[in-house]
N, C-alpha and C positions, 0 to 999 in steps of 0.2 A: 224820524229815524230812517235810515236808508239802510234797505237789507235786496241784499243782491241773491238771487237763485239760479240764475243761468251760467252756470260757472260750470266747466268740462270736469269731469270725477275721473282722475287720475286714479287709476287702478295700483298705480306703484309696476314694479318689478312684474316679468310672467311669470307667476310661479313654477312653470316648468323650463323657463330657461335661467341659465346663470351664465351672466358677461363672462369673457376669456381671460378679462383684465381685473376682475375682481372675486372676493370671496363668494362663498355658495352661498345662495337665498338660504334664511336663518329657519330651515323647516324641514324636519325629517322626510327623505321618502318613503314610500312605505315599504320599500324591500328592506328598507333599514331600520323600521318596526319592527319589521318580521325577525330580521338578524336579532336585537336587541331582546326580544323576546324568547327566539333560540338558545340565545347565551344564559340569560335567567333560567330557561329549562333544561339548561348544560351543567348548569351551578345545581339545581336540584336533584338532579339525575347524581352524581356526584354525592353528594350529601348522604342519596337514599343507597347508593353501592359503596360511598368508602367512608362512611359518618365522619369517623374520629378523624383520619387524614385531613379530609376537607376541611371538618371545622379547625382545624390548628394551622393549616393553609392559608383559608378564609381570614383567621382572626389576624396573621402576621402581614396580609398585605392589606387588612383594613386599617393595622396600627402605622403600618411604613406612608401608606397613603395621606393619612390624616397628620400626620407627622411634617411629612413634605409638604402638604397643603398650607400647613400655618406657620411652619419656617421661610416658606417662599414670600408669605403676606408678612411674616414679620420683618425681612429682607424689606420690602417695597415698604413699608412704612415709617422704619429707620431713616430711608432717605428720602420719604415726605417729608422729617420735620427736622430736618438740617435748614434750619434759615439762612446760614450763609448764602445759599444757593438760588434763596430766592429774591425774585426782584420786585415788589408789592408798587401796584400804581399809588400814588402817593397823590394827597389832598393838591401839592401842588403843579403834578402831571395835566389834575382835572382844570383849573386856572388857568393853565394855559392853553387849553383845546377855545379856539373861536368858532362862535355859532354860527358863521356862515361855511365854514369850514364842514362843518358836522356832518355827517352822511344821512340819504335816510334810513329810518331804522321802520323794520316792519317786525310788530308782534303778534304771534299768535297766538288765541286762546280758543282751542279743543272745549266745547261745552255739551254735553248729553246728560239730561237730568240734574243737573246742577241750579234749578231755581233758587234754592237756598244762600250759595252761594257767591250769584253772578253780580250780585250788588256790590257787595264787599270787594267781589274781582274788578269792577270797573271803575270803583275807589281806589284802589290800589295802584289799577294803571294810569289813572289820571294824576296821581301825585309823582308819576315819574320825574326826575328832574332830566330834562331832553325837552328841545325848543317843540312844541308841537306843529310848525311850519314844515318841519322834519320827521315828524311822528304817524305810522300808520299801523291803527288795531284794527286786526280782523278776528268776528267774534265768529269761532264755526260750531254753527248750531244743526246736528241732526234734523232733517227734513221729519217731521210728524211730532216732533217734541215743541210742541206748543207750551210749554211751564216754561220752560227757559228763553223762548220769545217773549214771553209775556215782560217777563222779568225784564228782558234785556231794555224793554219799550218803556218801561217803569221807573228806570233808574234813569233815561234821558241822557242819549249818546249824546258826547260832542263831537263839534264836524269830521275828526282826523279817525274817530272808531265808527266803524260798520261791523254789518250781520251776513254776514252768508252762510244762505242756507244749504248746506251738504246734500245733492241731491240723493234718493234710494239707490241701495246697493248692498252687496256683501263684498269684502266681511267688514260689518260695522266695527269699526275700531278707529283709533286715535289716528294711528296712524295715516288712515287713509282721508280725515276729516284734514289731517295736516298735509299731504299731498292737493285738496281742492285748494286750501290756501295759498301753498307755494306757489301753485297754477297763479292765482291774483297777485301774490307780491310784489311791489313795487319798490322795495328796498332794497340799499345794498347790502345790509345786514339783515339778519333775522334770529329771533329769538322765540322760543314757546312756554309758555307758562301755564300752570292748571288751574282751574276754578278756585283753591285754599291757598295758591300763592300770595305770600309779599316780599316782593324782590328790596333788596335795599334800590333808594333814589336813584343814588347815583351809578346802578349797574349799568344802562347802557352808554353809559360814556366811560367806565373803566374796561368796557368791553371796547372800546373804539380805541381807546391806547393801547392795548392790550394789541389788536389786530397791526397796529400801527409797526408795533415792535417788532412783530414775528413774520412782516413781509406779508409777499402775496401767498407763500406758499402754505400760511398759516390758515384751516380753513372752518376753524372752529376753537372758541376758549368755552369753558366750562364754568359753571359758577357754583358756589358750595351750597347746598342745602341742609335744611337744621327746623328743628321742631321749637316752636314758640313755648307751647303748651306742657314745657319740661316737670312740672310742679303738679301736673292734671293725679297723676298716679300713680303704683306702681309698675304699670306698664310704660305708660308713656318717658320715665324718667329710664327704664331698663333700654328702652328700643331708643331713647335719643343716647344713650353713651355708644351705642351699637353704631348707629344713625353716623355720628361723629368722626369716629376713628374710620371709616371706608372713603368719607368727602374729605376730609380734613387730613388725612396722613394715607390713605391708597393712593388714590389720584395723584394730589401732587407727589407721591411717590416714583407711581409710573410715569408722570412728566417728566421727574430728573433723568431720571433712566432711559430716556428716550423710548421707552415701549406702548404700544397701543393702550391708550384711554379708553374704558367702555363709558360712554356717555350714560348722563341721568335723562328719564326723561322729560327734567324740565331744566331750565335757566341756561341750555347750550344755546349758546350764539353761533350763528354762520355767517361768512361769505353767502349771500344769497345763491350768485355763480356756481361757487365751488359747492354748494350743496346739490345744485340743478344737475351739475357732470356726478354726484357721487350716487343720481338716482331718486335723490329726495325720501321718505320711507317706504319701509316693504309693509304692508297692510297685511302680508300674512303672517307676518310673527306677533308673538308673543311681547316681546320685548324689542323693539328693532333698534333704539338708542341705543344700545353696547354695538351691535355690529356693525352701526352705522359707523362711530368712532374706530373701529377697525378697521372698515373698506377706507375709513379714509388715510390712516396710516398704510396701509398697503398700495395704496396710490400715490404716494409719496407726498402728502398733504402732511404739515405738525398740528397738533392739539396745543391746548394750554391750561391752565386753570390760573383763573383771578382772585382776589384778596374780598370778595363780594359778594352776600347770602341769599336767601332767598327763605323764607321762615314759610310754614305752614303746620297745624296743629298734627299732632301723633294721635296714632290710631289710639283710640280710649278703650277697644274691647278685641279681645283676641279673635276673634271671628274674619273682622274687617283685615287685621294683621297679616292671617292665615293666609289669607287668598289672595293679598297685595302681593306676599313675598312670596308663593308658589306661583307665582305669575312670571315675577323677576327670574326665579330659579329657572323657571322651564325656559324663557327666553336665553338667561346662558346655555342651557342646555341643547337647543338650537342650535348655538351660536357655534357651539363645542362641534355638534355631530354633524355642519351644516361645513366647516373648514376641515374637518378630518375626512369627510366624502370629497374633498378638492383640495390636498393637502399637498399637493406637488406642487399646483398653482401658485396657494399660499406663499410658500417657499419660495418659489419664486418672482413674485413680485413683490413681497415685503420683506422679505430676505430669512436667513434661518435662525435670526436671534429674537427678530420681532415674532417670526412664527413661532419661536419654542416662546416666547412670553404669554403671546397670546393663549395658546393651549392649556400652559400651566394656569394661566389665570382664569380662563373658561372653564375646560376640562376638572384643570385640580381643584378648583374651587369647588365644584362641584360635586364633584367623587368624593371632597374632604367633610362638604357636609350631609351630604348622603350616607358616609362610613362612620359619624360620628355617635348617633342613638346606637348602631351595634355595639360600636364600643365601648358604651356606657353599659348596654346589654350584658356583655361579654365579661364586665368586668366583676357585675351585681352576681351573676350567677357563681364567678369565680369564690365571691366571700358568700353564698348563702347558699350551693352546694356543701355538702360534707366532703374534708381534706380528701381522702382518701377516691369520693369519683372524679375532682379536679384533679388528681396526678394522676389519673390515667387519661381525662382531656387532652391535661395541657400539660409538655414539661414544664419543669422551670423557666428554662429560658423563653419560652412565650410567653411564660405570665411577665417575666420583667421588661420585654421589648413592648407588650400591651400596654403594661404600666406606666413606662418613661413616656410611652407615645401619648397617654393621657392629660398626664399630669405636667411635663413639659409643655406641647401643643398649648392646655387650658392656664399657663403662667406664662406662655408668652403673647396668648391673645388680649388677657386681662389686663396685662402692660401696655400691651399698644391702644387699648380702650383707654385705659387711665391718660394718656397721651392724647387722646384727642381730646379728653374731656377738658386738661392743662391747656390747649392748644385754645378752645373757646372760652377760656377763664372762666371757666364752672367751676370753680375748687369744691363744691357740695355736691358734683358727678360725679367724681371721684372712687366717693366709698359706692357710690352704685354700682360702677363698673367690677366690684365683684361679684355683682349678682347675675355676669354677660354671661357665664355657661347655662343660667337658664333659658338666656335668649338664644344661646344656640343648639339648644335643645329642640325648642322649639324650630329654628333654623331648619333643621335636621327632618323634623317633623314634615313641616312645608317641602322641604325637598323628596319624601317618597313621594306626597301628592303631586309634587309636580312632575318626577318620572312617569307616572302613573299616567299622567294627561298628559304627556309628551308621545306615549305608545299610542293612547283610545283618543285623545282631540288634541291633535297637537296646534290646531289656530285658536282654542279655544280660552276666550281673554274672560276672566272670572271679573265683573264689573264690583268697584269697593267703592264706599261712600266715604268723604272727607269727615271728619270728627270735628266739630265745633265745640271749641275747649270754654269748658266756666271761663276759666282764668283768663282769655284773651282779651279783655278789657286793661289786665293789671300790666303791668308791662312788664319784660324783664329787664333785670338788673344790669345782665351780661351783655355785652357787646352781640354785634350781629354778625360784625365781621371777623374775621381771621387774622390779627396783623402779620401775622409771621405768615400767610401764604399770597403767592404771585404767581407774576407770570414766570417762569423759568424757560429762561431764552437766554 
């Protein structure tokens, strides 16, 4: 096995400077802590000199908030699943790609602690279907994590996957194990997958037509993710109809729409180049996949998404859940306070339709599920106070602007779930997807913890473990891919 360690450790971006030409590094400063924390003791202050004012204030822009938030995502979803629109690489696209033609393709695979599952990862990458003449894995393994070397020496690379090992440094993260590799890549494509990946076969050749179609200017497609392990439980069936409707009807939503894609952070494909000029990742964020997708719309680079999955098991215990997706949340949260501290910029280099998308979609996303436990709060107290101290809360008319913004919000998000669930022909997701207001409840939940750690550790990456599902042996019934989504170009 050949494991390479001399390899230059790409720090990423300085975290104290930000290009003139692109968004702000995805990382609070700390005067913008400090603001952030002002404001919260503005909102308190407030509370404790005008009670009642405040809270009938508080309650009417937490309901208009939440309201906007998932009218906007109901908006982008609508026209994710317009299939007219899109244009799905088709079996006999792949037929006609010739092997000497083929580019090469470099995959990444980020490994720390993952002994468990590097076997299964390297099964997985070997049955790609991509000529391996053309094919380069690079496996990056944390320097000192010797379980996952073991592993990697166990399963018996073939010639076209190596090991490199991530020299020491801070800040251990993904991101930055994925900038040592960029440094080696020798493709012209590249793609990153995680330890629980299984990409369908034939992803990196519907990713080659895919780039084929949308020019040089195109400098990344997307590919859907989706949970194998749908059947594991209650959770796991609640968080894949979740899981569904955001890959399967956001995304290509906001492709139609022409507005910035926040990447996953697995199964993006890039222009190796165009990722080099876009910086490669920031190692200090949280989440650097969505902003990356952003800086590179703002550079005037397209996105895309393909008709192509990539399956891995769903968290099995809410623990792991919690601090995957206050991870995610904090990284848009970045991503939010990171272009609003450089919002003129924004503006103009990506112009003021991509920049108000982006915002709502960062921003309100964020604010939507952050004001959402209140307003379940807000609504409980209303029916289990006594009438008489609610109507001097609240008038009337707040209690029904509260109310529509509940009840509405929570019947059009459960529509666009049952639509993605339609969309992966899961017809027995379906009745799940009424149970997605507990998952955004939960949502909700993860999102104080992640403001929380956005003020006291804002680089700070909460490491979760893959779930290895009973069922992964049984197969599923359902298709993998999405027919009705493509590249829209």
């Amino acid at each position: 096995m050949k494991v390479t360690s001399q390899i230059p450790s790409p720090a990423g971006p300085d975290p104290d400077e930000e290009p003139p030409d692109q968004p702000a590094r995805p990382a609070p400063h700390a005067r913008q802590r400090i603001g952030l924390v002002l404001a919260l003791a503005a909102v308190a202050a407030a509370f404790a000199c005008w009670p009642i004012g405040a809270l009938q204030t508080t309650s009417i822009v937490i309901a208009l908030v939440f309201l906007g938030g998932t009218a906007s995502k109901f908006g982008v979803c609508l026209a994710g699943v317009r299939r007219e629109r899109c244009r799905p690489v088709t079996d006999d696209d792949l037929a006609a790609l010739r092997e000497e033609d083929l580019p090469v393709y470099t995959v990444l695979a980020p490994l720390f602690r993952e002994a468990d599952a590097t076997g299964q990862l390297i099964k997985n990458l070997m049955e790609l279907d991509y000529p391996v003449s053309k094919l380069e894995v690079l496996l990056l393994i944390e320097a000192g994590d010797s379980e996952t070397l073991t592993a990697t020496e166990e399963a018996g690379l073939p010639p076209y996957m190596r090991v490199i090992v991530v020299p020491p440094g801070e800040p251990r993260t993904k991101a930055r194990a994925c900038n040592v590799g960029l440094a080696a890549a020798r493709g012209d494509h590249l793609v990153c997958y995680d330890a629980a990946d299984r990409p369908d076969l034939d992803q990196l050749k519907k990713a080659v037509v895919a780039f084929r179609r949308g020019g040089e200017g195109m400098a990344c497609v997307q590919a859907a993710l989706n949970y194998r392990s749908v059947r594991e439980n209650f959770l796991a069936r609640v968080f894949t109809a979740e899981h569904s409707f955001w890959l399967d009807c956001v995304l290509p939503g906001l492709d139609a729409l022409r507005l910035p894609i926040p990447l996953g952070g697995s199964s993006s494909h890039f222009r190796t180049e165009a990722l080099r000029r876009l910086g490669g990742w920031n190692p200090f964020g949280t989440t650097d996949d969505a902003d990356r997708g952003i800086r590179a719309s703002a550079l005037g680079y397209t996105a895309g998404v393909i008709n192509s999955t990539t399956t891995q098991d769903a968290s099995r215990n809410l623990g792991d859940w919690m601090r995957q997706r206050s991870a995610l949340i904090e990284g848009d949260m970045q991503t939010a306070v990171a272009n609003a501290r450089n919002a003129w910029s924004l503006v103009r280099v990506a112009g003021p339709r991509r920049a108000l998308g982006l915002m709502t979609l960062t921003a309100g996303s964020c604010l939507a599920s952050l004001f959402l436990l209140p307003l379940w709060i807000l609504l409980a107290g209303a029916l289990l106070l006594p009438a008489r101290t609610v109507s001097l809360l609240y008038p009337d008319w707040t209690l029904s602007i509260g109310l529509l913004s509940l009840l509405a919000g929570n019947s059009l998000m459960i529509y666009v779930t049952m639509l993605g669930a339609f969309l992966r022909q899961r017809g027995g997701q379906v009745l799940w997807s009424l149970f997605s207001p507990f998952c955004w409840i939960l949502h909700s939940i993860a999102s104080q913890v992640a403001l929380w750690q956005l003020i006291t550790r804002p680089n700070y990456w909460e490491k979760t473990t893959y779930g290895i599902s009973a069922l992964c042996a049984r197969p599923d019934p359902a298709p993998s891919s999405v027919p009705a989504q493509g590249i829209v170009r």
